[in-house]
Every structure is written in C-alpha cells, then in structure tokens.
C-alpha positions as a Python dict, from the first residue, in 0.01 Angstrom:
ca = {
    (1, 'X'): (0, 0, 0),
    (2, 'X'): (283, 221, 70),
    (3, 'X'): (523, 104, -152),
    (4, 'X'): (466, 438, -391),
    (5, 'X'): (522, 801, -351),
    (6, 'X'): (153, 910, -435),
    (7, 'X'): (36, 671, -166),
    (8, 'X'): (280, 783, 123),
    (9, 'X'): (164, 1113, 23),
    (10, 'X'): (-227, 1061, 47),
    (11, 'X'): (-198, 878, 400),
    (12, 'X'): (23, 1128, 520),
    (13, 'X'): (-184, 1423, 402),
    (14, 'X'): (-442, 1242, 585),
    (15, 'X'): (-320, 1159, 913),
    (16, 'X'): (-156, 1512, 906),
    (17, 'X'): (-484, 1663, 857),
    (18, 'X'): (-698, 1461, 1129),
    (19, 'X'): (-416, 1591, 1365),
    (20, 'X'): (-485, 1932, 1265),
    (21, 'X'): (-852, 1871, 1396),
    (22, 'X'): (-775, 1678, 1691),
    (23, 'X'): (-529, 1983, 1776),
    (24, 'X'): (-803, 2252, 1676),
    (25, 'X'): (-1143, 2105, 1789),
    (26, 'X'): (-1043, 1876, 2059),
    (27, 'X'): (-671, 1951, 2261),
    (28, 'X'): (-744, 2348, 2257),
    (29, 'X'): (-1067, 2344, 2412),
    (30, 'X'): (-944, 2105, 2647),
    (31, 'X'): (-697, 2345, 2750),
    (32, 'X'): (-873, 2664, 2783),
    (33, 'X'): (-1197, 2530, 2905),
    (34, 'X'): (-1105, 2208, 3155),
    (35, 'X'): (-759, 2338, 3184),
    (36, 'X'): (-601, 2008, 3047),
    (37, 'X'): (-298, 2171, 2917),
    (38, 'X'): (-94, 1818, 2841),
    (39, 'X'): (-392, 1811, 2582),
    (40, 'X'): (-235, 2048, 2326),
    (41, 'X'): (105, 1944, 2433),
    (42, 'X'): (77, 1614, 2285),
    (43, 'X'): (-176, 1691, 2020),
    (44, 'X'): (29, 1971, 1911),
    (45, 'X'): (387, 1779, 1903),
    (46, 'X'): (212, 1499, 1718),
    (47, 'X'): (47, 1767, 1462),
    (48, 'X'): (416, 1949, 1387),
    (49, 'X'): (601, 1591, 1361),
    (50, 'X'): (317, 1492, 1076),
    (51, 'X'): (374, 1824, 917),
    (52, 'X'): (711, 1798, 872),
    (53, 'X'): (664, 1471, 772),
    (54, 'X'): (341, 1588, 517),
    (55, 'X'): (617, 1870, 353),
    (56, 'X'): (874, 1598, 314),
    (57, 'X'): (619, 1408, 114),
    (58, 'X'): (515, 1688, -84),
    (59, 'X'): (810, 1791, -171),
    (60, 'X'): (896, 1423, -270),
    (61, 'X'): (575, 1404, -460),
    (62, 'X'): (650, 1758, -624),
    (63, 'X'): (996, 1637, -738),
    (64, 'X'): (856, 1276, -864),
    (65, 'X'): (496, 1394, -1041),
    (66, 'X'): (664, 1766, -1128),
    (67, 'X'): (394, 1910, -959),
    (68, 'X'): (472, 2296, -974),
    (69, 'X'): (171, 2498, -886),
    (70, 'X'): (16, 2218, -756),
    (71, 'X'): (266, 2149, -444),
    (72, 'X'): (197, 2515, -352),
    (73, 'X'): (-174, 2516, -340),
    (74, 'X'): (-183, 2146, -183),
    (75, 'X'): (60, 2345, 78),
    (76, 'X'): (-201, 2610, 133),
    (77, 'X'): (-448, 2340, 151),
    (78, 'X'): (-277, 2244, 506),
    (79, 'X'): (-283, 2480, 646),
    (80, 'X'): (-692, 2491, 677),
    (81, 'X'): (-903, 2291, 901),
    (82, 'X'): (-1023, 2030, 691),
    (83, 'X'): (-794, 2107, 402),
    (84, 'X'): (-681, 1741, 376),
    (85, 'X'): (-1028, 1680, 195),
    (86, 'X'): (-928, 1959, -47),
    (87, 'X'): (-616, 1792, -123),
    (88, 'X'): (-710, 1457, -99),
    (89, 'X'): (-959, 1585, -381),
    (90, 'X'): (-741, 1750, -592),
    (91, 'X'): (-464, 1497, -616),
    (92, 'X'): (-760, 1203, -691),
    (93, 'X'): (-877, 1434, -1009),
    (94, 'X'): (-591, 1351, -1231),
    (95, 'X'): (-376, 1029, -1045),
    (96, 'X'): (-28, 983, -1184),
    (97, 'X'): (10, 679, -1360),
    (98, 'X'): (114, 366, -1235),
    (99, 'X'): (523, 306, -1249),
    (100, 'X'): (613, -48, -1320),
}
C-alpha cells in the first residue's frame, strides 16, 4: 500500500490533517476550558512531527509527479481545518500513472 510516492503522500496528508482537527477542535478546548494543558502538548507535538513529515512528502511528490503549482496550493491546503479533503480531492482528479 505504501510502496509508492503518491500513496505515502495521500496517508500522510491524511493523518496530518486529522491531527490538525484533533489539535483545533479537541486539545485546545481542552486546555482553555477544563484546563487540560498536556492536551495540546501532545496533540500539538504529534500535529508538527506529521507536518514535517506531510512537507517531506510533498516535496517528494513535487519532485517525482513535477507538480509545480500544484505542491503550492496542496501546501495552502494544510494549512486549513479540513484542508486534507481539499487535497485529498485535488490529487484524486488527475492520479499519476502507475510506475512499473
């Protein structure tokens, strides 16, 4: 399953962006209204480890597909609540083709 680029990309993306939400909707109001503070601690470590990890692939997957335009807006994309959607969108309209 993760034997390709495109795929590392897509789960990454994905688990990137569900720990943008769990951050955002979840850790933060756990901290400023039950004053659980080791909520955004670990959310947010977790969150900026899959980012890095979510650029790395993108700029992997911009290098390998010669995405130009594309690698900036799927950046953007991140950086919105629910922007993994958005990207997982995108990339699914026009797939690269298979490498054998």
């Amino acid at each position: 399953m993760l034997n390709d680029t495109f795929s590392r990309f897509r789960v990454i993306s994905f688990v990137e962006g569900l720990s943008y939400l769990i951050l955002v909707f979840i850790a933060m109001p756990l901290k400023y209204f039950a004053g659980y503070e080791i909520a955004v601690k670990v959310a947010g470590m977790t969150h900026g480890i899959l980012f890095i990890l979510f650029f790395i692939a993108l700029f992997m997957a911009m290098k390998k597909y010669n995405w130009k335009f594309l690698s900036f807006q799927l950046f953007v994309y991140s950086l919105i609540p629910f922007g993994f959607i958005l990207i997982e969108k995108t990339i699914m309209k026009t797939p690269p083709k298979k490498l054998k």
